[in-house]
C-alpha positions as CSV (number, residue, x, y, z in Angstrom):
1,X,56.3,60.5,101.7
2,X,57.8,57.2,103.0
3,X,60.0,55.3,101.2
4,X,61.7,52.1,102.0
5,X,62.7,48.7,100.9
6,X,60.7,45.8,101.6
7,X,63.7,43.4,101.0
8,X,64.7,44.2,97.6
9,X,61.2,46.0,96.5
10,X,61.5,50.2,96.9
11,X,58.1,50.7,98.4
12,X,56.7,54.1,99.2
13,X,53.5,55.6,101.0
14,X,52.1,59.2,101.6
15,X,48.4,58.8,102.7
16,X,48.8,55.7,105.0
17,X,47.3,56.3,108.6
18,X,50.6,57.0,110.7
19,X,49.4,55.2,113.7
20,X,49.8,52.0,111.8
21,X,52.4,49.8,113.2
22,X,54.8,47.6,110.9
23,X,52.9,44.6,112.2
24,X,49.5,46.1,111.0
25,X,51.1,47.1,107.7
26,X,52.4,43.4,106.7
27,X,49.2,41.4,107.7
28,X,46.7,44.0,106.5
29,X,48.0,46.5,103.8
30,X,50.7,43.7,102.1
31,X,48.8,40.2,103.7
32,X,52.0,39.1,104.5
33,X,50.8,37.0,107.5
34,X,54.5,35.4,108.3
35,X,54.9,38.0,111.1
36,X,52.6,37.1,114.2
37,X,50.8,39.0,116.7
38,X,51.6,37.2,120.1
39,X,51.2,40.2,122.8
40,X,51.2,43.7,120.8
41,X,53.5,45.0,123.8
42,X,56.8,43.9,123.2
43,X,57.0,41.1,125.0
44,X,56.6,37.9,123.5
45,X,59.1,38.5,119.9
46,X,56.4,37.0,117.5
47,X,56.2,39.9,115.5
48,X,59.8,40.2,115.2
49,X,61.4,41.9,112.1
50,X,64.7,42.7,110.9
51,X,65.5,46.4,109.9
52,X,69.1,47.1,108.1
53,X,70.3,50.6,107.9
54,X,73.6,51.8,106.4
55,X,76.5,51.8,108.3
56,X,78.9,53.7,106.3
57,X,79.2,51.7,102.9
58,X,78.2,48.4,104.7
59,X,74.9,47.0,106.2
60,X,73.8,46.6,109.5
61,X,70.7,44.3,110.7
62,X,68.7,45.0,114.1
63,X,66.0,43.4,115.0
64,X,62.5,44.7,116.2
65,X,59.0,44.4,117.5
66,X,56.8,45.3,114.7
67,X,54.1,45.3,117.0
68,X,55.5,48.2,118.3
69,X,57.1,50.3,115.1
70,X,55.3,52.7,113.7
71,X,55.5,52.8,109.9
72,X,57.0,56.3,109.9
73,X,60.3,54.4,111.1
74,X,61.0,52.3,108.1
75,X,62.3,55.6,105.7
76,X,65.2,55.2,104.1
77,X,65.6,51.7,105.5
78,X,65.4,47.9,104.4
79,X,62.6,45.9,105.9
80,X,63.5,41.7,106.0
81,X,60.3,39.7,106.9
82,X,60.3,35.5,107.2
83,X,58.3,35.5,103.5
84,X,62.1,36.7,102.3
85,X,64.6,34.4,103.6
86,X,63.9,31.8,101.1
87,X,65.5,31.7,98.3
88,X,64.7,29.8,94.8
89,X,62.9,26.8,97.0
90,X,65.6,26.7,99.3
91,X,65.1,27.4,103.2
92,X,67.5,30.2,104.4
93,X,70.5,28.3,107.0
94,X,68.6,29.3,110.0
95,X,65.4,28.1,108.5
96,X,67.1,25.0,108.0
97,X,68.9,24.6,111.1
98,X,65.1,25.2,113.2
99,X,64.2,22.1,110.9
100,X,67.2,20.3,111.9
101,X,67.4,21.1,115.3
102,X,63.6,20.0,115.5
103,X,63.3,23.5,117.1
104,X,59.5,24.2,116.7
105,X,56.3,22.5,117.6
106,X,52.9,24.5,117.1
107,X,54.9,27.4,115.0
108,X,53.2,30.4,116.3
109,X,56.5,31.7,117.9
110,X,58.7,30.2,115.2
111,X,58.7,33.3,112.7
112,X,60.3,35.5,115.3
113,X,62.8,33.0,116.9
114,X,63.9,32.4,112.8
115,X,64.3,36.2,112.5
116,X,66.1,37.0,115.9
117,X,68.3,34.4,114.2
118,X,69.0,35.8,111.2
119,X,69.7,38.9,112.8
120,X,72.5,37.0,115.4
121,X,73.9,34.9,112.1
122,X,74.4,38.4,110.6
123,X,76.0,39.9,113.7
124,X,78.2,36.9,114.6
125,X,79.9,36.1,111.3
126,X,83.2,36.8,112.3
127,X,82.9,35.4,116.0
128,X,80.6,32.1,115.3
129,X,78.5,31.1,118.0
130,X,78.9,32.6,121.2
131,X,76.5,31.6,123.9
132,X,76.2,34.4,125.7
133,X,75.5,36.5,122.5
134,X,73.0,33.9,122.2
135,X,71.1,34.1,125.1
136,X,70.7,38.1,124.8
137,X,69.7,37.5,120.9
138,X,66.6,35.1,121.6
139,X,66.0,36.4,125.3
140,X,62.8,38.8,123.5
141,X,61.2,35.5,122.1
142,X,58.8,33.2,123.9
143,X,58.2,29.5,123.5
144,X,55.6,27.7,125.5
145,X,55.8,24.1,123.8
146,X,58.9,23.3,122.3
147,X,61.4,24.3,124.7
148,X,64.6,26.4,124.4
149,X,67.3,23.5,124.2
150,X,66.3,23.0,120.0
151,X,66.1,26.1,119.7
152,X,69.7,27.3,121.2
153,X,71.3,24.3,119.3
154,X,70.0,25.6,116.0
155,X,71.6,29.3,117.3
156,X,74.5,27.3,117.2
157,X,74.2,25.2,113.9
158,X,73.2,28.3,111.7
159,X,75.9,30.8,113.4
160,X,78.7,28.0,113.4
161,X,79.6,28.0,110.0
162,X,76.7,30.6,107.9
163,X,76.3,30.0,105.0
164,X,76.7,33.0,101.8
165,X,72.9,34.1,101.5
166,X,71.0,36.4,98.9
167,X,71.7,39.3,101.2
168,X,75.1,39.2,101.2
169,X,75.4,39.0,97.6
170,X,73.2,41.3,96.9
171,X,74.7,43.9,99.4
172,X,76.1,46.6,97.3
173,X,72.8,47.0,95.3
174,X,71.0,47.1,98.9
175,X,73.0,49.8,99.7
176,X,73.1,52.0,96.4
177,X,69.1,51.5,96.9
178,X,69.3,52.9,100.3
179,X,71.4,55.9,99.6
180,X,69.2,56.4,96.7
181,X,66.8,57.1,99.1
182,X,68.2,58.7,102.2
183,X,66.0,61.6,103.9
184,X,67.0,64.2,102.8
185,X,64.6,66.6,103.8
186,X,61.4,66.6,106.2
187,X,58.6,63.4,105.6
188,X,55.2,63.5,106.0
189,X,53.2,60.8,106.4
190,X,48.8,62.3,106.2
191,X,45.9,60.3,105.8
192,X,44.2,63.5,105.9
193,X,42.9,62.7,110.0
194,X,46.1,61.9,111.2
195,X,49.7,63.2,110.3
196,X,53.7,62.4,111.0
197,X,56.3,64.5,110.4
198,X,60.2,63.5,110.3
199,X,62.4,66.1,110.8
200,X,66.5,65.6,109.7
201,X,67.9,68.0,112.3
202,X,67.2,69.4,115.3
203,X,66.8,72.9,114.5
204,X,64.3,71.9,111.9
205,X,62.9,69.4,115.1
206,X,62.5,72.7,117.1
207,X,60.8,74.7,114.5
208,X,58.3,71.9,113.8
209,X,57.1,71.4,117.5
210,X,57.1,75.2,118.1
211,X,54.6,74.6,115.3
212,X,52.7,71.8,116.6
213,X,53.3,72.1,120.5
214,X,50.4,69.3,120.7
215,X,52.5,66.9,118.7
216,X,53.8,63.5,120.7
217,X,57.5,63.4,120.2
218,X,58.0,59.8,118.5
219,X,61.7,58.0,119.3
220,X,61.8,54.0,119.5
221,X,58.1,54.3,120.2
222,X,58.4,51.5,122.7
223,X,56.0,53.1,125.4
224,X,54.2,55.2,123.1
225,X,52.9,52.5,120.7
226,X,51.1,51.0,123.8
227,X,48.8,53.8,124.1
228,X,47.3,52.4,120.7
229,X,47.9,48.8,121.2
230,X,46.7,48.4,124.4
231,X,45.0,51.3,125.0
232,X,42.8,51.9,121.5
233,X,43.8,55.7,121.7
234,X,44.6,57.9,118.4
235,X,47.8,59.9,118.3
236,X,46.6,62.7,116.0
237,X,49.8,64.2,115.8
238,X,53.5,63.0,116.1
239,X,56.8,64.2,115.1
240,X,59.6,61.5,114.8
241,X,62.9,61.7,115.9
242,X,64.9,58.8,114.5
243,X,66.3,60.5,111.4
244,X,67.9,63.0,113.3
245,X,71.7,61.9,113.6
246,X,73.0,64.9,115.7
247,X,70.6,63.7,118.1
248,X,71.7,60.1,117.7
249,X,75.3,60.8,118.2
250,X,77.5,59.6,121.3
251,X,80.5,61.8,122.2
252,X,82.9,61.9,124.6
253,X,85.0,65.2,126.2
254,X,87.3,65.2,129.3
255,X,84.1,66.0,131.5
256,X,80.9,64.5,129.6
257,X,79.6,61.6,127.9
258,X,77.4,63.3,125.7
259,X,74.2,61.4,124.9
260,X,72.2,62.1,122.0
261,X,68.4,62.2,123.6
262,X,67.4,59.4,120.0
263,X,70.6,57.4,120.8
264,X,69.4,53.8,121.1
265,X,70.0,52.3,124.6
266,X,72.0,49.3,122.4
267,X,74.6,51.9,121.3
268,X,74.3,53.8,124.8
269,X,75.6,50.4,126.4
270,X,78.8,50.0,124.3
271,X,79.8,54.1,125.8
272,X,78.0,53.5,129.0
273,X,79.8,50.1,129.7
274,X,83.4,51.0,129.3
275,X,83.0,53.7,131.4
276,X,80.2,52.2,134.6
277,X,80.3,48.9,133.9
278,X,77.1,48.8,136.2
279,X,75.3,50.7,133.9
280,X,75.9,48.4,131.2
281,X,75.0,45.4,132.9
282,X,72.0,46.8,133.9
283,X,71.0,47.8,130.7
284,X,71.3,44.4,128.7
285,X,68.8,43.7,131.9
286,X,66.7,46.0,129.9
287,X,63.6,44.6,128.4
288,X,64.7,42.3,125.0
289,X,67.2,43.1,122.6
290,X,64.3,44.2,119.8
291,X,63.8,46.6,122.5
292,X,66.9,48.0,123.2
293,X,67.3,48.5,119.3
294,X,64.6,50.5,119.3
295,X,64.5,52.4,122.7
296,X,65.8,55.6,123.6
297,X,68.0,57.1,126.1
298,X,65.6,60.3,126.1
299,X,62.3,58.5,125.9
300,X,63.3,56.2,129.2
301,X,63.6,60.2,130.8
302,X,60.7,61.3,128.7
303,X,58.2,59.7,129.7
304,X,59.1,60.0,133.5
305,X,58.2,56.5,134.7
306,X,58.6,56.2,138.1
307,X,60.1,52.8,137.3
308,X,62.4,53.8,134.6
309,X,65.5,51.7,134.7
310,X,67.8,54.7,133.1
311,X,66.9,57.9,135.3
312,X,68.2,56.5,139.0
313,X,72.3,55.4,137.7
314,X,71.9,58.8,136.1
315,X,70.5,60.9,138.9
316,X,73.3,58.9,141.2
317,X,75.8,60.0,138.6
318,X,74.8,63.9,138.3
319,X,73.6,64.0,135.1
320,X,72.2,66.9,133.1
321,X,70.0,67.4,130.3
322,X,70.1,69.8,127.4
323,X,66.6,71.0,127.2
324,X,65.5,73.0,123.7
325,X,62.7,75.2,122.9
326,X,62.9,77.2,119.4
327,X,66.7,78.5,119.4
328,X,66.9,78.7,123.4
329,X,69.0,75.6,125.4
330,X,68.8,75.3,128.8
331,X,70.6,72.7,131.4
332,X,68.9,71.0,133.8
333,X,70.0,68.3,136.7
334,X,68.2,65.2,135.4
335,X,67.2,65.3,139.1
336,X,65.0,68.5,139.1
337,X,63.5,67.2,135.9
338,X,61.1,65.1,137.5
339,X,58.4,66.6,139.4
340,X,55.8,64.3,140.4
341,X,54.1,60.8,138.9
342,X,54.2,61.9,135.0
343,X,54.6,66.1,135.4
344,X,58.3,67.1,134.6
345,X,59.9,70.4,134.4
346,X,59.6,70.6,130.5
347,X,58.1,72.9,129.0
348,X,55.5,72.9,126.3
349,X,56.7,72.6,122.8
350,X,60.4,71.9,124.4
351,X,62.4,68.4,124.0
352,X,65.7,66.9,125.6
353,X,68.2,67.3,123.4
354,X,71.3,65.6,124.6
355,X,72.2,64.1,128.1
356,X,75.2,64.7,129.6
357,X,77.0,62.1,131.7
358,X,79.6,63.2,134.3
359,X,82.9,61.1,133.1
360,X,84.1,58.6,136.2
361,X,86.6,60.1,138.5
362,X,89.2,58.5,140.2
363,X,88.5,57.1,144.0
364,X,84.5,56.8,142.5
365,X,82.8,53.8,143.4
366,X,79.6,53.2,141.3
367,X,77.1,50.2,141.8
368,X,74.2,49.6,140.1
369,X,70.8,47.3,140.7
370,X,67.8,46.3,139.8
371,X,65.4,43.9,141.3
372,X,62.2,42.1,139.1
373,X,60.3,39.0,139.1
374,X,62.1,38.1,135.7
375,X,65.9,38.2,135.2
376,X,65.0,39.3,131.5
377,X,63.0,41.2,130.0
378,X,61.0,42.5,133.2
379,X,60.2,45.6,134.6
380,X,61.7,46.7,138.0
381,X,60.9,46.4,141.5
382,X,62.9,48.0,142.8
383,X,65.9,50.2,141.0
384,X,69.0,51.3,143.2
385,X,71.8,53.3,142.4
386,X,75.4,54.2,144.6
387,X,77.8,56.7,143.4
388,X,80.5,56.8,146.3
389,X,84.1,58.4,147.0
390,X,85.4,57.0,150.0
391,X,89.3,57.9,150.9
392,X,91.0,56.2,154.0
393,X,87.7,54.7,154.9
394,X,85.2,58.0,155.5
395,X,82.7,58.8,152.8
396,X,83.8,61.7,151.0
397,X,80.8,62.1,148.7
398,X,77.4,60.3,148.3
399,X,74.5,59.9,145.6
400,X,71.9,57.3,145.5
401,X,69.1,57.2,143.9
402,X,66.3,54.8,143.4
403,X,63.6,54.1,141.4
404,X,60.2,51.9,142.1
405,X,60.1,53.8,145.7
406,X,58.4,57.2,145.2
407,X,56.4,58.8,142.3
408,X,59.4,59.9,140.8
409,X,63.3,58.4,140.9
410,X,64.7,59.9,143.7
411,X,67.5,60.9,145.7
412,X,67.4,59.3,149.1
413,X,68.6,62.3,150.9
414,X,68.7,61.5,154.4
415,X,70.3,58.3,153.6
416,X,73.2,60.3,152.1
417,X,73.2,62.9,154.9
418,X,73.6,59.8,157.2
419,X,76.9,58.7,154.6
420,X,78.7,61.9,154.5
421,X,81.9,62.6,156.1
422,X,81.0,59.3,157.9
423,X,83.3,56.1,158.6
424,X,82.3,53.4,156.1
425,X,81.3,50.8,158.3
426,X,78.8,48.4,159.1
427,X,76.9,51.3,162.5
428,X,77.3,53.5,159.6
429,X,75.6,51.6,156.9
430,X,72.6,50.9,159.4
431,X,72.3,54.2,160.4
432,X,71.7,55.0,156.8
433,X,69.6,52.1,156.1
434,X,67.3,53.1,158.5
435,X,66.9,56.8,157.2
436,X,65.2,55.2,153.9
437,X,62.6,54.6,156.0
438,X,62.3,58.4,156.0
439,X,63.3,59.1,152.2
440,X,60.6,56.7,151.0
441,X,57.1,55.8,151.0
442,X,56.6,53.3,148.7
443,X,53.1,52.2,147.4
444,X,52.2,47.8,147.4
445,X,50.9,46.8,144.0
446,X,51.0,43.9,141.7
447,X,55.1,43.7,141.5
448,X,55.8,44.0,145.2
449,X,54.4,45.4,148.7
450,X,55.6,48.4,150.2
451,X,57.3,46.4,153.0
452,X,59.2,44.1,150.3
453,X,60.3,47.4,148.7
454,X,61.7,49.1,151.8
455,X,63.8,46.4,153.1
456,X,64.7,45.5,149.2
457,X,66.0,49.3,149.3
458,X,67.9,48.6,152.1
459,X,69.2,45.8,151.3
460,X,70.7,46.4,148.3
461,X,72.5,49.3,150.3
462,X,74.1,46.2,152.3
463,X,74.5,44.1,149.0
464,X,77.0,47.5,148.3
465,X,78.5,48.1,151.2
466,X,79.2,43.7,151.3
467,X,81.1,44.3,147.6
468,X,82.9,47.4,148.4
469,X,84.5,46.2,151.4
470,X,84.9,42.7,149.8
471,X,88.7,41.5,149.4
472,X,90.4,42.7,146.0
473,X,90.8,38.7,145.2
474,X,87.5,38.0,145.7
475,X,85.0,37.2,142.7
476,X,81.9,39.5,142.5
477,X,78.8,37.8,142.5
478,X,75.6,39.4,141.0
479,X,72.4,37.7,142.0
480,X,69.2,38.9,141.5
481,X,65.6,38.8,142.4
C-alpha cells in the first residue's frame, strides 16, 4: 500500500496501476486539473509539483515533474499541488506577486512557474532573493507569451520579504503525519496486471530482484518514465529504489567519495562541488532543477547513454562502482562498465550499489565540459572530461574521457598516450589533438555532424590547455556552445 499526504489529506492506494504518473493521478483519479500537461518529457515545468519530505524534525520542499513521477514515489511523503496554496479566499504570496508582477498571459505555463516559486520562497527564507538561485529555480519552466522579465520580478517580490503561510504554521502536524507514516517495511503497489514493489534496504533490494530478475529498477524515473510517455510501452514489473537511505547516503573517507547509486544528482552537487568544482558546474547544467531533484547518480550510469553527462568526469576521475547480486559485491572501473550502445557489464538480477569517487590529489588538474544547443536544460553534444598531473611542466598522468563521440563514454586513449611523460606545450597539445581523430568515430545526427563533433573534441582539449597555462591573476571564463 501507498500512503501519502495530499497537502494536509492522508491518502492511500493499493490497486492503482503503478505505471501511473503523479500527473495522470491529479487530472484523472482526483480531477485536479491545476497541474498541466505541456510536454510529458520533462522539459517544459507545466506539470510541476512540490514534494516535502522530512528532514530530521523539519520539512524540506523539492520540486518535480509530475509528468515524470511515478505514483509509487509519493509514500511517506507530502504532495503540494496549485489547488492548495490558497488559503480562506486569499491567494498564496507568490500567487499574488504573479498577479502583481502581471507575470502571466494565456496561463497554461502559470501553474508550474507559481509552484517552482513556492518551492524557491521555501528554500530562500533566510537568504531572500538571490538571482542566481532564481534563475536555476525557474530555468525547468517555459513561457512562450508573457516573457521572463514579470515573471523574475515576482521571484523577487514573493521571496523578498515571504509572507507566514498555512504550511509553515501547520508544520509540526505535517511532520507528526509524515512520521506516522514512514515505510517501514516493503510496499506494493498491484492492480493485479501490473505491480511495484519498494524495498527499505538494500539487502531486502537484492532479495527482491533475485526474485524478479525481469523487474526495471525504478530511481528518479526521469528516463524511464519516457518509455510510457512517449513511447506507450507497459512496465509490467518495477522495483523502486528511493526509500532506500543506505543507498541515498553520501560519505566521505581519506580515499573515496562514496556515492549512494539513489543519491539525487541535487545532493551529489553540494559533495561533488566542493571537491571538482567542474563537476558541479556541470551538473546545475544538467537538465532543470525538477530534474535534478529527482535524478540519480546510478540511473545517469544505468541506463548507459552514450550522452550521459555523469559517466565521462567520472571515467576521467577513476571511478568505481559497487556492483550487488544477492549477498555478493563486486568493484568494477566505471570504465569497463560500459560495453557497447546500451549493453553493460551487469549482470542479470544485479544493481550499482554505491559509486566510488577517487578524492582530489594534490598537483591534479580537473576540467570539465559540456557543449549543447541550449545553455539549460539541454542534452549534450559533445561531453569532455581532463583529469591532469603535470609537475615542472611534463604530464605526469592523463585521463580524458568524452561522451557524445562513440557508442559508449570513452577514454580517448591515444590522445593520452600522446600526453604522457610529454612537455605540456602547445606541439604537444596538437599532437594529441590530432590522435582523437583516431580515438573517435563519431556519428552526424540531429544535435551535431560528425565533423562539428571532432573538432568540438578537440577543441575543448585547447579550451584546457588555454586555462591551465592561463596566468594565476587571470579570470576564468566559461563559454559555451
Amino acid at each position: 500500500m501507498i500512503q501519502f499526504l495530499l497537502n494536509r489529506e492522508m491518502r492511500s492506494e493499493q490497486t492503482l496501476d503503478p505505471n501511473t504518473t503523479v500527473l495522470q493521478y491529479l487530472r484523472e483519479h482526483l480531477h485536479k486539473t491545476g497541474t498541466k500537461e505541456g510536454c510529458a518529457s520533462g522539459d517544459c515545468g507545466a506539470c510541476t509539483v512540490v514534494v516535502g519530505e522530512l528532514d530530521g524534525t523539519r520539512l524540506r520542499y523539492r520540486t518535480l515533474n509530475a509528468c515524470l513521477t511515478f505514483f509509487s514515489a509519493l509514500h511517506g511523503k507530502q504532495l503540494i499541488t496549485v489547488e492548495d496554496l490558497k488559503n480562506q479566499g486569499q491567494l498564496h504570496s507568490v500567487q499574488q506577486a504573479m498577479v502583481d508582477c502581471h507575470g502571466s498571459q494565456c496561463g497554461y505555463c502559470t501553474p508550474g512557474f507559481v509552484m517552482s516559486l513556492f518551492a524557491l520562497q521555501k528554500n530562500s527564507a533566510a537568504t531572500g532573493a538571490d538571482p542566481a538561485a532564481t534563475h536555476e529555480a525557474l530555468a525547468g519552466n517555459l513561457c512562450r507569451c508573457t516573457g521572463y522579465r514579470p515573471i523574475l520580478a515576482a521571484a523577487e517580490q514573493a521571496c523578498s520579504h515571504p509572507q507566514l503561510d498555512q504550511f509553515d504554521i501547520a508544520e509540526a502536524e505535517t511532520v507528526k503525519h509524515l512520521q506516522a507514516i514512514a515505510p517501514l517495511e516493503t510496499a506494493e503497489l498491484d492492480d493485479g496486471q501490473k505491480r511495484c514493489l519498494s524495498p527499505l534496504t538494500s539487502d531486502a533490494l537484492a532479495t527482491v530482484y533475485a526474485a524478479n530478475p525481469e523487474a526495471r529498477l525504478l530511481a528518479g524515473g526521469t528516463d524511464l518514465a519516457l518509455e510510457i510517455t512517449q513511447f506507450h510501452r507497459e512496465l509490467p514489473v518495477m522495483i523502486y529504489v528511493g526509500h532506500i537511505a543506505e543507498m541515498k547516503r553520501i560519505t566521505l573517507d581519506d580515499e573515496y567519495i562514496r556515492i549512494g547509486a539513489a543519491a539525487s544528482l541535487t545532493d551529489c552537487h553540494d559533495v561533488l562541488a566542493q571537491e571538482y568544482p567542474d563537476f558541479g558546474t556541470l551538473l546545475q547544467r544538467f537538465a532543470s532543477l525538477q530534474i535534478r531533484n529527482q535524478a540519480t547518480l546510478g540511473g545517469n550510469i544505468g541506463n548507459a547513454s552514450p550522452i550521459g553527462d555523469a559517466p565521462p568526469l567520472l571515467i576521467a576521475l577513476g571511478a568505481q562502482l559497487v556492483l550487488r547480486k544477492g549477498e555478493t559485491r563486486r568493484t568494477l572501473a566505471l570504465e569497463k562498465y560500459f560495453i557497447d550502445y546500451k549493453v553493460t557489464a551487469r549482470q542479470p538480477g544485479e544493481f550499482i550499489e554505491t559509486i566510488l569517487v577517487p578524492r582530489a590529489r594534490p598537483n591534479q588538474q580537473f576540467r570539465a565540459y559540456k557543449v549543447s544547443k541550449r545553455l539549460d536544460d539541454d542534452i549534450s553534444a559533445v561531453c569532455a572530461a581532463f583529469n591532469l598531473s603535470i609537475e615542472d611542466g611534463v604530464v605526469q598522468s592523463a585521463r580524458i574521457a568524452y561522451g557524445g563521440m562513440a557508442a559508449i563514454p570513452k577514454r580517448a586513449a591515444a590522445c593520452e598516450a600522446v600526453l604522457q611523460d610529454e612537455v605540456w606545450n602547445l606541439a604537444t597539445l596538437e599532437r594529441a589533438c590530432a590522435a582523437l581523430a583516431t580515438d573517435f568515430t563519431p556519428l552526424s545526427d540531429f544535435r551535431a555532424s560528425r565533423a562539428y563533433r571532432l573538432l568540438v573534441a578537440q577543441n575543448l582539449l585547447r579550451k584546457c590547455f588555454l586555462e591551465l597555462n592561463a596566468p594565476k591573476t587571470a579570470t576564468r571564463v566559461t563559454a559555451y556552445v
